[in-house]
C-alpha positions, 0 to 999 in steps of 0.5 A: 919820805915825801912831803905831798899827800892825799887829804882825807875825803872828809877834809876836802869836803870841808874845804869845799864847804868854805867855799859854798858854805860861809854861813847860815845864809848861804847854805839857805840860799843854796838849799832853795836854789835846788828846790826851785830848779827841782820845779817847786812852787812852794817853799816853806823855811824853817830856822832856830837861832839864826838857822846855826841850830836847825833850818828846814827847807820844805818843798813840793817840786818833783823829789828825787828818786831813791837810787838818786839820793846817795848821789845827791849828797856826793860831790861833783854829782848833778843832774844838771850837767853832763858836759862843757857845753853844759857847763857853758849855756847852764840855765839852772841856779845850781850845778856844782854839784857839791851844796848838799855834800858841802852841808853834809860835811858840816852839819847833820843833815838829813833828806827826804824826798818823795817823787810822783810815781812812787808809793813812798818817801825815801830817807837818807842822812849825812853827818859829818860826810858819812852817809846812811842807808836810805831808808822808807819814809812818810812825805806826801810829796817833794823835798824836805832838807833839815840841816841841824848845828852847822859847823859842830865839827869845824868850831873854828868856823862856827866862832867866826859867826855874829850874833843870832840875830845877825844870822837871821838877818842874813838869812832873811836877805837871802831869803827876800833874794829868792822870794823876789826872783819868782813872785809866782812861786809861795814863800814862807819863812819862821824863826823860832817857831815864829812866823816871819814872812809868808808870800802867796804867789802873785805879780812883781809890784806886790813881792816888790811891796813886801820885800822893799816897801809899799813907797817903792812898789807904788811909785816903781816905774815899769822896764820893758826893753827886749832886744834880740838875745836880751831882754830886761824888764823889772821895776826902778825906783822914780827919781823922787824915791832914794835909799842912803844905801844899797840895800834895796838893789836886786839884779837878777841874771837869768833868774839869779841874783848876781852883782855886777860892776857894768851893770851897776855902772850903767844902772847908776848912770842913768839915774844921773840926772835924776840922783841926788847927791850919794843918794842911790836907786832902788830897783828889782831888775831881771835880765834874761839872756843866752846861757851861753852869753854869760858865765856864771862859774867864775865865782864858787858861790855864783853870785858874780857874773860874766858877760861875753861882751860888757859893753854891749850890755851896758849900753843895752841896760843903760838905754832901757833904763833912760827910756823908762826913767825919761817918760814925760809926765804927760805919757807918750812919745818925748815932744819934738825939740823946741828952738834953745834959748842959747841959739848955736851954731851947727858947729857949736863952737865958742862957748855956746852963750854960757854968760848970757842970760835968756832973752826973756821967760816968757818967750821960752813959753810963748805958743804954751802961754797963748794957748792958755791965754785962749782957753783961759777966754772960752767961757766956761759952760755951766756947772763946769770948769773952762778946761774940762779935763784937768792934765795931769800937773793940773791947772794954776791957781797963785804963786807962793813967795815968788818960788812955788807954783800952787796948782790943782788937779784932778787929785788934789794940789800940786806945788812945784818949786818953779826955778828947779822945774824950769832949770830941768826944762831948759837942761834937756832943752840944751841936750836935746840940741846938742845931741842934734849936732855934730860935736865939734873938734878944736884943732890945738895949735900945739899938740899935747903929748901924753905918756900912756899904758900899752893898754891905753895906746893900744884902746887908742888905736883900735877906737880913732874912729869913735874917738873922732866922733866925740871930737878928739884927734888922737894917735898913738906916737910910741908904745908908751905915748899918745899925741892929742891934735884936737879936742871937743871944742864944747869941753876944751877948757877941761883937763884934756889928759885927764879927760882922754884917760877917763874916756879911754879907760871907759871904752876899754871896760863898758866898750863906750864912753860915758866920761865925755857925757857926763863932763859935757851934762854937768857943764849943760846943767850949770848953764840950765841953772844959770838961765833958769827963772829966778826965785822971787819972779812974779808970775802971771797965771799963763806963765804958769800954766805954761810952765806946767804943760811944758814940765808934763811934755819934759823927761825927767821932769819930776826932778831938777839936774841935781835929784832935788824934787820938782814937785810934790802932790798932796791928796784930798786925803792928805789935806783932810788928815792935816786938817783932821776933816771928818774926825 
């Protein structure tokens, strides 16, 4: 007697519903990825004791007609697809086919669903993967799925689960998910017959305010970068405002929510210089693309992507990102580069007067503090300060202890701390300079062999002209061996096999190098930090003003090369509540 047999259809189903169906939260998500794709503008959320016992999806989108409602709880049955090019450009959150039948084979499910030209609702139910006979039923309109104790046939499965209020927890998250992905849309959620969350539709920054914060949504930073067959827009976290975790990180790929490691990669690399520490960002991010761009099947729950070509979206998204996060304070296009205070050579070679201090403060900020030095002489007309219109770092007013910069401004005071402000000037000042450049190559008088993959030699081989640009003589010597003729000159002091390897595994997973850059940044960050005014400097009220104006000209201002703050704005009310005015 052979030992291959048919598994029972009731078997595969719970098979299939371990793979779409872990728990409460993801047979929720899946529930309200159906009523959106079914055009619904309102969604209402129902759960009972983390949503194991009972979870209630009601909807308004088009409904399902009756001779559709057996189907819609069959396996690989969908209105979604009918082909592989379907399957290839899918633009709809669900088209598996198998959510409602995996749920079916779980749980006791049952659905009602009503469409606009019928005279009635229609009813059919599931338990256990047998179905009913669909049956009139009273809904005015739309879906309504109840699901009722998840896992009752598989009590294997149900142990595994946490507690109730982890449940609800998890449910929430997936919940919050959907809500941000369509703020036009209305949510409501309750638990226990208590009501959690109820969303009426409106912008992005207000569902951003309530899913993460008021402190996010206020402070956000505003994305809006459209290239040919992708666009991102969203909102990012200002530098000043970091979680301890990922807990606030949302990308959207086409409307839905997806982890991706090349777009969390150039996510995070744009925020490095502005990120202190293992601090991370907050941010609700929405790329729109080609279906065909990406693919969405590669995981049985979606919720990890595939693009046709990585590299390309990461530069895309880490350019978008820099833009948004590099505007000056002063609005507008970045000011045009000032002379360093190091003076290079067009090749850049030597060390770029790593040890040598600045020539002095004061002339890193001449023309900003004559021109504060004229202003400062034209008398003021009466009843009105000499600078009519305060910018946005406002005016000097003294300094505090020889490290804060006390200012005042439209809205109230300004500190900044001057040494950190300073260091973030004199940063970008040496990138601005040197991206001018060419980067310049240093010959080595002996050449350095280095063992590599296939991989590595090959990625060699195919990126000698990129290589080149970035200063790196490199060609391949065997099938498991590279030669190193030359290296950046700017970086020659560096663990050079090291570095190649870094570089080459970058080219080979984002299609560019971001290694090389990091390592030259954090060599220019130590030299702003090294030039930068000291603490316990005196101070002229010029010299402050001018650093003010040059801090609102300057990317990235609001943070200093390691994420610390450069400043910090107090409000009238906030002076008035720590001096308890008008109580």
């Amino acid at each position: 007697m052979g030992k291959i047999a048919a598994l029972p259809e009731l078997l595969v189903n719970q098979i299939a519903a371990g793979e779409v169906v872990e728990r409460p939260a993801s047979a929720l998500k899946e529930l309200l990825e159906n009523s959106l794709d079914a055009g619904a503008r309102s969604l209402s959320v129902e759960l009972a004791e983390g949503g194991v016992r009972r979870m209630r999806v009601v909807d308004d989108g088009g409904g399902i007609s009756r001779e559709d409602l057996p189907l819609a709880l069959a396996r690989f049955a969908t209105s979604k697809i009918a082909t592989l090019a379907d399957l290839e450009r899918a633009a709809t959150l669900g088209f598996r086919g198998e959510a409602l039948a995996s749920i079916g084979s779980v749980a006791r499910l049952s659905l009602i669903s009503r469409q606009a030209d019928e005279r009635n609702a229609w009813r059919i139910a599931c338990e256990g993967g047998a179905l009913t006979n669909v049956e009139p039923a009273a809904l005015a309109a739309g879906t309504t799925v109840d699901v009722e104790e998840l896992f009752y046939n598989t009590p294997a499965r149900r142990k595994f689960l946490k507690s109730e209020a982890t449940e609800f927890a998890r449910c929430e998250e997936a919940f919050a998910r959907i809500a941000l992905s369509r703020p036009d849309c209305a949510f409501g959620l309750s638990h226990n017959g208590r009501r959690s969350a109820h969303y009426p539709p409106e912008n992005l920054r207000a569902r951003a305010a309530r899913v993460i914060g008021d402190e996010f949504a206020e402070g956000a930073v505003d994305v809006r970068s459209e290239g040919a067959p992708v666009s991102l827009t969203g909102l990012v976290a200002a530098p000043g405002f970091t979680r301890a975790s990922r807990d606030a990180q949302y990308l959207f790929v086409n409307g839905r929510f997806v982890r991706d490691k090349v777009v969390a990669h150039a996510i995070r690399e744009a925020y490095a210089d502005v990120l202190h520490h293992d601090r991370h960002p907050a941010y609700v991010l929405f790329l729109t693309m080609d279906p065909a761009l990406v693919d969405v099947n590669v995981h049985p729950t979606k919720s990890e992507v595939r693009f046709r070509d990585s590299g390309s979206m990461h530069r895309f998204v880490f350019h978008a990102l820099s833009r948004a996060l590099a505007e000056p304070l002063a609005g507008g296009a970045p000011p045009p580069v000032a002379a360093p205070m190091f003076q290079p050579s067009p090749s850049f070679q030597g060390t770029l007067g790593m040890a040598q201090p600045a020539a002095r403060y004061e002339a890193l900020f001449a023309s900003a503090v004559a021109t504060e030095r004229r202003l400062d002489a034209v008398p003021a007309r009466e009843g009105q300060p000499a600078h009519a219109e305060a910018p946005m770092l406002g005016f000097a007013l003294a300094q505090v202890h020889g490290i804060f910069v006390l200012a005042q401004n439209a809205a109230g005071l300004v500190m900044v701390d001057m040494h950190a402000a300073h260091e973030r000037i004199v940063y970008e000042k040496l990138k601005n300079a040197l991206d001018a450049a060419t980067l310049a190559s240093q010959p080595l008088l002996v050449p350095i062999p280095m063992t590599a993959t296939a991989e590595e030699v090959e990625q060699a081989g195919a990126a000698r002209e990129g290589l080149e640009k970035l200063g790196f003589d490199v060609a391949p010597a065997g099938p498991r061996e590279l030669v190193i003729r030359a290296v950046p000159a700017l970086l020659s002091d560096l663990d050079t096999v090291g570095l190649l390897r870094s570089i080459l595994g970058d080219m080979h997973e984002f299609g560019a190098s971001r290694a090389l850059v990091e390592q030259r940044n954090e060599l220019l960050s130590t030299m702003a930090c090294h030039a930068a005014v000291r603490a316990n400097r005196t101070l002229t009220l010029p010299e402050m003003n001018a650093l003010l104006r040059e801090m609102e000209e300057t990317e990235r201002a609001g943070s200093c090369n390691h994420g610390r703050p450069t400043w910090v704005q107090f409000s009238l009310a906030d002076l008035d509540r720590l001096f308890m005015r008008g109580r």
